[in-house]
C-alpha positions in Angstrom: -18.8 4.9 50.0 -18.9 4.7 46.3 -18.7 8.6 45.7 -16.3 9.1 48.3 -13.8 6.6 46.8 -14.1 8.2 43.4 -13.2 11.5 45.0 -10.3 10.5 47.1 -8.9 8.5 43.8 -9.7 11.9 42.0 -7.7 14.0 44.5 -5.0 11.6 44.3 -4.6 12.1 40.9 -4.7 15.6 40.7 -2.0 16.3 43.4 0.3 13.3 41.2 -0.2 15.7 38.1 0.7 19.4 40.8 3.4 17.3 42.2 4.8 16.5 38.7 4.4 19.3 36.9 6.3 21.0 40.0 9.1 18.8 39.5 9.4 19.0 35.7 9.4 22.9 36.4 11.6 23.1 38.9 13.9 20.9 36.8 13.7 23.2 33.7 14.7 26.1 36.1 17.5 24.3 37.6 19.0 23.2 33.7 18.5 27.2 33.4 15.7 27.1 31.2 13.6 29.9 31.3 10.6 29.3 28.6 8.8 27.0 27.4 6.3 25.9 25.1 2.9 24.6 25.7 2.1 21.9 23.8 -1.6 19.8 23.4 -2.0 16.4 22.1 -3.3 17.8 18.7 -6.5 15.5 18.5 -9.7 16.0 18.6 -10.1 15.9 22.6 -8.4 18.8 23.1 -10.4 21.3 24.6 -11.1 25.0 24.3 -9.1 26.5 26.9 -6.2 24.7 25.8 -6.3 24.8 22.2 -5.2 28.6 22.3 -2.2 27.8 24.2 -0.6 25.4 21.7 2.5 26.3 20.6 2.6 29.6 23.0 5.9 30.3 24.4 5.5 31.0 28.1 8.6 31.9 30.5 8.3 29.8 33.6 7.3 32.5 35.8 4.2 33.7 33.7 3.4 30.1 32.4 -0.7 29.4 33.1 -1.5 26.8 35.5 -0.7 23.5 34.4 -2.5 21.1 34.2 -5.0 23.6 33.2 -8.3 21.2 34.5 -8.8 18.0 35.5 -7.6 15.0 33.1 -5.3 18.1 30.7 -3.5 16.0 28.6 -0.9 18.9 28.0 2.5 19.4 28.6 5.5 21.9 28.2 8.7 21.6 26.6 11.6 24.1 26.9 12.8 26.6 24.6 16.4 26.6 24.1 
């Protein structure tokens, strides 16, 4: 029962984070923004397949999955 809680809370969180990062997008493209920039939490934690992406300009429709892995701390800001 244990393991099975732990997944369901995981799943949870991950489609919070899809349903999120949806909305923030969706937002920037309504506000007609059309990049952004990827941005990390420049600390130590940040991991290797996101620390090439800091400070890449994306435009929304060739932007990498986000959040790239369970727990990503990153986020995108637009490009005005």
């Amino acid at each position: 029962l244990d393991i099975a809680t732990r997944y369901i809370a995981r799943q949870l969180e991950q489609t919070a984070d899809d349903v999120t990062i949806s909305a923030i997008i969706n937002g920037f493209r309504d506000s007609g923004v059309t990049e952004v920039e990827w941005v990390t939490m420049h600390d130590e934690r940040v991991c290797e397949e996101c620390e090439p992406r800091d400070g890449q300009i994306y435009t929304l429709d060739k932007l990498p999955p986000l959040p790239a892995h369970f727990h990503c701390r990153c986020f995108i800001v637009p490009v005005i």
